[in-house]
C-alpha positions in Angstrom: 3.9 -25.7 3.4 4.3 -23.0 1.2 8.1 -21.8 1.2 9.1 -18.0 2.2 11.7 -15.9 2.9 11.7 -13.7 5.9 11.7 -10.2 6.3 13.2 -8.8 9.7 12.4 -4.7 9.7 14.3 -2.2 11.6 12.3 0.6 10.4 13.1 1.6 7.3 10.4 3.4 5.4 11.1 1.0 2.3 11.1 -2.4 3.9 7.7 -3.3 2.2 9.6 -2.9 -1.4 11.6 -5.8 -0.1 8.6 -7.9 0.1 7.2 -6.3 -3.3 10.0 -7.4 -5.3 10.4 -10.7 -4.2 6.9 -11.2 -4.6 7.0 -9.4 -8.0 10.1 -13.0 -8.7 7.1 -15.2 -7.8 8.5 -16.2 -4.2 6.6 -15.8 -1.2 8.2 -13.3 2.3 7.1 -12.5 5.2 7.4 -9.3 7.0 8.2 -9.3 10.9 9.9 -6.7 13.2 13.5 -6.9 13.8 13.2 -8.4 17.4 10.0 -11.3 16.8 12.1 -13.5 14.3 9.9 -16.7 14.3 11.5 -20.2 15.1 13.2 -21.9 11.6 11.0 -24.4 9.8 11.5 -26.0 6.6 9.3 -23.7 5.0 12.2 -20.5 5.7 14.7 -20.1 3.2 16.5 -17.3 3.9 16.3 -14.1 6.3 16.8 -10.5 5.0 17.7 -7.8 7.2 16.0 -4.8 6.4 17.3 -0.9 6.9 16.3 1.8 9.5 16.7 5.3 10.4 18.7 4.6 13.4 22.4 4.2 13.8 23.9 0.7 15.1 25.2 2.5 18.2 21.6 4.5 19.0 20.6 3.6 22.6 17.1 2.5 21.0 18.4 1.1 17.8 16.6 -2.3 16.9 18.5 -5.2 18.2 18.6 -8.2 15.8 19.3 -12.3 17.9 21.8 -13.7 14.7 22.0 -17.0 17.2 18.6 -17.5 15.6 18.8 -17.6 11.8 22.6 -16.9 11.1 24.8 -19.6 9.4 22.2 -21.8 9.6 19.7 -20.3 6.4 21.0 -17.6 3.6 20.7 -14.4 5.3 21.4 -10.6 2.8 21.9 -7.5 5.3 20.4 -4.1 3.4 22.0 -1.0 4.5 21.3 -0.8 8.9 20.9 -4.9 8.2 24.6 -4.9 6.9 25.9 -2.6 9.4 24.9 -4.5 12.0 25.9 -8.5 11.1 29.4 -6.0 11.0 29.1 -4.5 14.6 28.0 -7.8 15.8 30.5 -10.1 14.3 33.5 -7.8 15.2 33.6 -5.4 11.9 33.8 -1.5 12.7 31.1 0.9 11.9 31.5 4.5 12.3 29.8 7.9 10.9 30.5 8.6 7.5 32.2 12.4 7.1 29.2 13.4 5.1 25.9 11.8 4.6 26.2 9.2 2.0 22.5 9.4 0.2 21.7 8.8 -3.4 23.0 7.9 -6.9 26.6 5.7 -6.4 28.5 3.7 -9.2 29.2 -0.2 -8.1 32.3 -2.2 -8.9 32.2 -5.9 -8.8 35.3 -6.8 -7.2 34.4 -10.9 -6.5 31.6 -12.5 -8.8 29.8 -14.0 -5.8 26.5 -15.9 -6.4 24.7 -12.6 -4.7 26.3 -10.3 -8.0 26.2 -12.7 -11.0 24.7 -11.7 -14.2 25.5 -7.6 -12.4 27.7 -5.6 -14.7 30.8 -5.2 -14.1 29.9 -1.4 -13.0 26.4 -0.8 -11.7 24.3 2.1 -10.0 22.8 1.6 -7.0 21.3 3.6 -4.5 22.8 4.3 -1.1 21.1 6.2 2.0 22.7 6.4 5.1 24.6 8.4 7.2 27.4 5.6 8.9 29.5 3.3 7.2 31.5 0.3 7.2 35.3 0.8 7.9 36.6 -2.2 8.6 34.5 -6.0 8.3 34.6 -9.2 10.4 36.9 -12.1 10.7 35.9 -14.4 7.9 34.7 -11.6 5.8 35.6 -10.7 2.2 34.8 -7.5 -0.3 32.4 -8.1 -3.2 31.6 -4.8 -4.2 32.8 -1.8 -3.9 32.2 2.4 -5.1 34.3 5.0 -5.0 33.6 6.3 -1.5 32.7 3.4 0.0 35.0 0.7 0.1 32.6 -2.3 1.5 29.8 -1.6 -0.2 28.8 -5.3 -0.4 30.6 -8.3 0.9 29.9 -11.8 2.4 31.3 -14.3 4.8 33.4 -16.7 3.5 31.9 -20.4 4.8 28.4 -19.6 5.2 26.0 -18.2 2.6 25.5 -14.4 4.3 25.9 -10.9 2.3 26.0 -8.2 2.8 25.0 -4.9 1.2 25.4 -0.7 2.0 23.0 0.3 -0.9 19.4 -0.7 -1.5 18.6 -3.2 -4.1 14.9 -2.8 -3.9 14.8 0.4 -4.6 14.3 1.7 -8.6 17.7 3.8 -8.6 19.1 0.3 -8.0 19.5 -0.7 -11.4 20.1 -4.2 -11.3 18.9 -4.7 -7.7 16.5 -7.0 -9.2 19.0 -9.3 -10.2 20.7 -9.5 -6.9 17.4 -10.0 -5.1 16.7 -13.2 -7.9 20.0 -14.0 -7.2 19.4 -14.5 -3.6 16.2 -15.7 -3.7 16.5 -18.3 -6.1 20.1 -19.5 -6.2 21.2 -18.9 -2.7 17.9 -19.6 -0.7 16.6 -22.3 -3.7 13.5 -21.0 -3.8 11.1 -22.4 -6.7 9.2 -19.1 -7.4 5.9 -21.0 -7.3 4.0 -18.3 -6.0 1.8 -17.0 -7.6 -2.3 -15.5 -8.2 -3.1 -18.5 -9.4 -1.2 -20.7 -6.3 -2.8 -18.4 -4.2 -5.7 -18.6 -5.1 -6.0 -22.2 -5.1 -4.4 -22.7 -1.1 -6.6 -19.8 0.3 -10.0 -21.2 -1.4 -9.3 -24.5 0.2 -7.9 -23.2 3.4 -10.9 -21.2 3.5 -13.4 -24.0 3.2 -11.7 -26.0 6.3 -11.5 -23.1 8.4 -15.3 -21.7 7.9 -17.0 -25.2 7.4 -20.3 -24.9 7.0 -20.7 -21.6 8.9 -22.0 -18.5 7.4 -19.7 -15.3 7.0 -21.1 -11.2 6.9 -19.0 -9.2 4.6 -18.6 -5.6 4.5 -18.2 -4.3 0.9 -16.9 -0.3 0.3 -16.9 -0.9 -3.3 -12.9 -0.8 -3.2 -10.9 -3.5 -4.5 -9.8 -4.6 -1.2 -13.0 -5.8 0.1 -14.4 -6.6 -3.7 -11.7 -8.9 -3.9 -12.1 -10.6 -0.4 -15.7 -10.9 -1.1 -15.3 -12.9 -4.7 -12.6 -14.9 -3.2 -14.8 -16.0 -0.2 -18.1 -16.7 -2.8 -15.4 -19.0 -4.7 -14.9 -20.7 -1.6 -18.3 -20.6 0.4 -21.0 -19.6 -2.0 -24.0 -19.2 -0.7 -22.9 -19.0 3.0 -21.5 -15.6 2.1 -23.4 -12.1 2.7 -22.7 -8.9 1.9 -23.4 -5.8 3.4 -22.9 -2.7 1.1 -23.6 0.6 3.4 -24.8 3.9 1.9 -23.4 6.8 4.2 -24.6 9.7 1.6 -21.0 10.4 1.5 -20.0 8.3 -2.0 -19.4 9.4 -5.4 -22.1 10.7 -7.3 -24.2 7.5 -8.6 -21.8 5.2 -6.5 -24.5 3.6 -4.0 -26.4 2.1 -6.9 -23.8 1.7 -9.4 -21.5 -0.4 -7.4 -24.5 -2.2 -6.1 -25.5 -3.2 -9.6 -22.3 -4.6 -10.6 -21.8 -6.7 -7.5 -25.5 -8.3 -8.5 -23.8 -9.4 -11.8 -21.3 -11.1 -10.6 -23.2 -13.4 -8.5 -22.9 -12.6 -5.4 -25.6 -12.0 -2.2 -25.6 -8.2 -1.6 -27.7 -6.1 0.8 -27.8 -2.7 0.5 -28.3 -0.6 3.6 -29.1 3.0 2.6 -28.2 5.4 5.5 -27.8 8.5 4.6 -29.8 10.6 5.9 -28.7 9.2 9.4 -25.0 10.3 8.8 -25.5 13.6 7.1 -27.7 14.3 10.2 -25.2 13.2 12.4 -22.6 15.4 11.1 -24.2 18.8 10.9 -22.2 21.5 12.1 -19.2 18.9 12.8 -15.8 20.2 11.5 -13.4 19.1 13.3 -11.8 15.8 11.1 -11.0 13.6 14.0 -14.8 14.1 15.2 -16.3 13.1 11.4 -14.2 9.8 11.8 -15.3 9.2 14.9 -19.1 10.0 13.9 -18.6 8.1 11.0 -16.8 5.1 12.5 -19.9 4.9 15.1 -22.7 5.1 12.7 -20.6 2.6 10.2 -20.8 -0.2 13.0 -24.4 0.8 14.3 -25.7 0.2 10.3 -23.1 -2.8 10.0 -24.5 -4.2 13.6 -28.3 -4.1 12.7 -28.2 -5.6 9.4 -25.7 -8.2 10.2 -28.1 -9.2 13.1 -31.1 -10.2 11.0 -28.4 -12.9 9.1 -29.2 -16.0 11.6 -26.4 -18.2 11.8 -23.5 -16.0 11.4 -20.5 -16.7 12.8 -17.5 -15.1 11.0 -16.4 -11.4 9.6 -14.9 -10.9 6.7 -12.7 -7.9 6.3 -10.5 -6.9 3.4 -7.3 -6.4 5.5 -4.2 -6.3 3.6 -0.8 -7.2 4.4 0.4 -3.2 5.4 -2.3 -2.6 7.8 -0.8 -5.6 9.5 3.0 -4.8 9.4 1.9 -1.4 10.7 -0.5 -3.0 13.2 2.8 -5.1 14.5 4.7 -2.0 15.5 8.6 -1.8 14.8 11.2 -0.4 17.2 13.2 2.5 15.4 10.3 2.8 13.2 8.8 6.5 12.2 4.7 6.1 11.8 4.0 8.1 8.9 -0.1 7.2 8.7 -3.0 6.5 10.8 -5.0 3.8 9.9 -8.4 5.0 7.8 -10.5 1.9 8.8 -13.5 2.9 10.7 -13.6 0.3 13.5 -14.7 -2.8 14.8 -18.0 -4.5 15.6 -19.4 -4.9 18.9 -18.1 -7.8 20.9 -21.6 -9.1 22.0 -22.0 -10.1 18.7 -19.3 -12.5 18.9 -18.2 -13.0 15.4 -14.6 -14.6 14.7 -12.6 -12.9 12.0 -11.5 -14.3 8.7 -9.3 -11.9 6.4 -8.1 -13.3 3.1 -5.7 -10.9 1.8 -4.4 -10.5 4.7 -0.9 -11.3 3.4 -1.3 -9.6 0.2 -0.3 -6.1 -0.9 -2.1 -3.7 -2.8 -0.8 -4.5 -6.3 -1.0 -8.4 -5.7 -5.1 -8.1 -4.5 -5.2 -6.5 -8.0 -3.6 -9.2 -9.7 -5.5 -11.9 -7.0 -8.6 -10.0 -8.7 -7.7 -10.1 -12.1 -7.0 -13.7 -12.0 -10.5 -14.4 -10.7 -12.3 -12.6 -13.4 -13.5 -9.6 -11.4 -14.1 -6.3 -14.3 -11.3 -4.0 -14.5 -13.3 -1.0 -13.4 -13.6 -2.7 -9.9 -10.4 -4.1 -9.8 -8.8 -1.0 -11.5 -10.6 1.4 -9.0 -8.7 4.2 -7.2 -8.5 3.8 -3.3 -10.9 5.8 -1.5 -10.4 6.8 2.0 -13.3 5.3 4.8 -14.6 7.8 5.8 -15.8 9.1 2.1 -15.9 12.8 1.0 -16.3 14.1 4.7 -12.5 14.2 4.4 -12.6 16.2 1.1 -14.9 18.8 2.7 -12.7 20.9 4.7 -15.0 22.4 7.4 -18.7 21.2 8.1 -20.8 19.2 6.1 -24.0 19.9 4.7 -25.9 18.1 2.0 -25.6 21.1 -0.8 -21.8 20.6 -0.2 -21.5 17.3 -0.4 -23.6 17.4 -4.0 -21.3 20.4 -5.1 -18.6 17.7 -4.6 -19.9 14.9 -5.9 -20.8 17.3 -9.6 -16.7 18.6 -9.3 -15.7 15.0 -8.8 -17.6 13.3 -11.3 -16.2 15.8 -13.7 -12.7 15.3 -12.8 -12.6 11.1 -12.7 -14.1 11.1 -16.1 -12.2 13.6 -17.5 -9.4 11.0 -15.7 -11.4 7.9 -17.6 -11.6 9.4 -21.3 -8.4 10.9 -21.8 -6.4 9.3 -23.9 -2.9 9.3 -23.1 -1.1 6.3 -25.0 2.3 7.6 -26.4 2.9 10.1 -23.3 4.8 7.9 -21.0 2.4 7.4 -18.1 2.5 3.8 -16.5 -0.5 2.2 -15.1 -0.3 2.9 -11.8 -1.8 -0.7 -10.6 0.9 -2.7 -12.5 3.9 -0.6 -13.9 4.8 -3.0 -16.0 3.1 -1.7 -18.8 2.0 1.7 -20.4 -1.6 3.3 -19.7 -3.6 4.2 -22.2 -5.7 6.8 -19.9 -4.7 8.7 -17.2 -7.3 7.4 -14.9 -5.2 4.4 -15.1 -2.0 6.1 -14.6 -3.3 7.9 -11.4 -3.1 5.8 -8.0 -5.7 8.3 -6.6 -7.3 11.0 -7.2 -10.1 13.2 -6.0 -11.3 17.0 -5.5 -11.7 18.2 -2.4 -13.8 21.4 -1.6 -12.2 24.5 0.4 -13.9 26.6 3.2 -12.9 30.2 2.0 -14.5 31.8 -0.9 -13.3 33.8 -4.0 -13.9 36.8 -6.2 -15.0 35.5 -9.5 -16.5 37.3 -12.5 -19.4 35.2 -14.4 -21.1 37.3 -17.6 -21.2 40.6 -16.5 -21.3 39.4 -12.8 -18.9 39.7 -9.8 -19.2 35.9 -8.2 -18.0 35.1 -4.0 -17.9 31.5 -4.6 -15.8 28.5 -3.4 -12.8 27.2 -5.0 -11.7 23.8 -5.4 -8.5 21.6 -4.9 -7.7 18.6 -8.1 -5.4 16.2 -6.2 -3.8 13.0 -8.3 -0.6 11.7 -6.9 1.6 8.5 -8.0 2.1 6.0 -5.4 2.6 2.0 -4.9 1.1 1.4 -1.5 0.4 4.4 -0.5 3.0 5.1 2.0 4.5 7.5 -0.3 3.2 9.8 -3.2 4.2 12.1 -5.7 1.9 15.1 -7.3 1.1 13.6 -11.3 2.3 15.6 -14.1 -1.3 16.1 -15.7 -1.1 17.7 -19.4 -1.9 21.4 -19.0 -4.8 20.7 -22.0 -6.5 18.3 -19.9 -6.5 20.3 -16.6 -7.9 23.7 -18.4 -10.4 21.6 -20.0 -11.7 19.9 -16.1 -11.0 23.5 -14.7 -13.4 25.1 -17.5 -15.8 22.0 -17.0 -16.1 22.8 -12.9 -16.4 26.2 -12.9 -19.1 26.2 -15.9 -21.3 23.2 -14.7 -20.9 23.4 -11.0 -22.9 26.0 -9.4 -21.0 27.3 -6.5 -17.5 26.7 -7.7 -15.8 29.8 -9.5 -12.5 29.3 -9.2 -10.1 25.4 -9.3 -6.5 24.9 -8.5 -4.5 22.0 -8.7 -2.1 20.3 -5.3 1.4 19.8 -6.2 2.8 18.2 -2.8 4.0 15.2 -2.5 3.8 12.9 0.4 6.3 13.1 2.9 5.6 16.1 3.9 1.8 16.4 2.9 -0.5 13.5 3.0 -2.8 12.5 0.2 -6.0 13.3 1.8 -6.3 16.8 3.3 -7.6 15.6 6.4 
């Protein structure tokens, strides 16, 4: 039984850091909303109580049962999480006379287990808009800043602490420390958890729960379902078929490309080439919600008729990963910032059960799943790419001389991304931080072009042009929930600007999206 801490969210948009940094200390969480804590077992180690939006005394605010968990595993309150084992236990919260939000100096007043090996005065990162006056019986300080006098504190005979700020969060700068310190000298956790481990539990567990069934796979040429699909063929083999399906709306050269490397690594890929069916489909279809739906429809249809001719099939394999299903569970207090991209289900009449391996992974740990499995960086490396393809980066309708004027831009842009050499200038790989990239396709979480509906006045030679421009878009981003625009050198954006606008007929004019998300998304649609 593998051990875990667990997660309780009340809505905070940075809950899922949590989970990233203890996983990035090797120890295993799980995520659940503040109201479904699951029954003890062995296998839990501690509870952390995430932060929200809401206030402890909101009407709607998420309600936490302590009777559960409390005194009887470790248990570190984070920001709403600390407010409320205060409320609860008899402290006094009240709002703060101005919003307390960002950079705060720390001072260690107590070196509890939760703060040892922290400096004796540490930044940390606070964001919210109450505050602690007064704690419970039983209670002692810690921590404290300036303005805020119980910044961290714990309760004297059990092992539960309390924090104001957010230790998961970068600005924290030794947040990592406390979050070891919890983890692995207050819970006891081993930090046993790792690729490798993971590997290793879900190959076997896989085996047992598919038998000797066979499983239908569909691949996108992402590194979600590349992964899932490498991970099943370690486990199954043979019994494992994938379905790759062409929807004319891929990167130039991607159809065949991807296939070709999936044939090299052994495993037993179909190819179902329907493009012409979707770019018929969509004619004269503008409106964004309607290509999803279109493409969502035609998705399954392809899916459905190939996956019928496998006799024998009795499972679907689907590259789910662990956010989709935090955000599938729903969380009181909780702001939804995306929609899901995934384009639907199969029919019920075929009957198929469902296995998802990564389910419980995150983005960055399917990379290091994949890396650890031998899969080639340029698969595991590769940028997300939203479902339902370019239709989403062609603003308007779609016609087939659009979607090749895309595919030309595009191409230039992600290998202008590929073969510039940026070692020395400070960009981190975006897939694991931890170390430098040497090219900024590999500092980039994402990036794509997307082509505008309007035209512009250009001049080409001795020619007036009335051509379309387009939109460069590369933003930073760990999961996706959040982005921010990437600081591309000025010499590599003339040079892909010059490059569009000389090679692609129809373009004349290229501009470059500086919004980050909240408030803009990263796709346009």
């Amino acid at each position: 039984m593998t051990e875990k801490i667990i997660i309780l969210d009340s809505g905070s948009q940075v809950t899922q850091l949590i989970g990233r940094r203890l996983r990035e200390l090797n120890v295993f969480c799980e995520i659940y909303p503040s109201s479904k804590m699951p029954a003890l077992d062995p296998s839990i180690k501690g509870v952390i109580l995430s932060g929200s939006p809401c206030s402890v005394y909101d009407s709607k605010a998420p309600k936490i049962d302590f009777s559960i968990f409390k005194g009887r595993v470790p248990v570190l309150g984070i920001c709403y999480g600390a407010q409320m084992l205060s409320y609860n236990f008899g402290g006094k919260v009240e709002p703060s006379g101005s919003r307390e939000y960002g950079r705060a100096r720390l001072k260690v007043v107590d070196n509890s287990t939760l703060l040892k090996g922290v400096s004796p005065e540490t930044q940390v990162w606070m964001s919210h808009g109450d505050t602690i006056t007064s704690l419970p019986s039983g209670a002692e300080v810690i921590a404290s800043t300036d303005d805020v006098k119980n910044a961290a504190f714990r309760f004297k005979d059990e092992e539960t602490y309390a924090v104001q700020f957010h230790p998961e969060v970068y600005h924290t700068s030794e947040g990592t420390t406390m979050l070891r310190n919890f983890a692995y000298d207050i819970c006891g956790c081993k930090g046993d958890w790792t690729p490798a481990s993971f590997i290793d539990t879900t190959v076997e567990s896989l085996r047992k729960q598919i038998s000797g069934d066979k499983v239908i796979l569909g691949l996108s040429g992402g590194v979600d379902s590349t992964v899932a699909a490498v991970l099943l063929n370690k486990a199954i083999g043979h019994q494992l078929t994938c379905i790759f399906v062409n929807n004319g709306l891929l990167r130039k050269n991607e159809y065949t490309g991807v296939l070709e490397s999936y044939k090299d690594m052994g495993l037993n890929v179909i190819g179902a080439d329907a493009s012409s069916a979707f770019l018929s489909a969509l004619a004269g279809v503008s409106e964004p919600e309607a290509k999803r739906k279109i493409i969502g429809r035609l998705f399954v249809e392809t899916f459905d008729s190939y996956a019928r001719k496998i006799e024998g099939a009795r499972w679907l394999a689907q590259g789910t990963i662990y956010p989709d299903v935090i955000e599938s569970a729903g969380v009181d207090g909780a702001s939804k910032i995306k929609s899901h991209h995934n384009v639907g289900g199969l029919p019920e009449e075929m009957h198929l059960s469902i296995v998802e391996p990564l389910r419980m992974l995150f983005k960055d740990e399917v990379r290091r799943v994949g890396r650890a499995l031998g899969i080639k960086e340029e698969l595991v490396g590769r940028h997300p790419f939203p479902g339902p393809s370019l239709a989403i980066r062609i603003i308007g309708d779609i016609t087939e001389e659009k979607v090749r004027t895309l595919q030309e831009a595009d191409d230039i842009f992600i290998s202008g991304l590929r073969q510039y050499d940026c070692t020395g200038m400070g960009f981190h790989n975006a897939s694991d931080p931890r170390i430098m990239a040497t090219n900024l396709y590999d500092a980039v979480w994402q990036a794509g072009v997307i082509l505008l509906p309007i035209r512009s006045v250009g001049v080409m030679g001795d020619e007036r042009t009335y051509e379309n421009p387009v939109a460069l878009r590369a933003v930073a981003s760990t999961d996706g929930m959040t982005a921010d625009w990437v600081h591309l050198p000025y010499d590599f954006l003339a040079k892909v600007s010059n490059d569009i606008i000389n090679k692609v007929r129809g373009v004349n004019r290229v501009v470059y999206d500086i919004s980050s998300k909240p408030p803009a998304t990263i796709e346009w649609e």
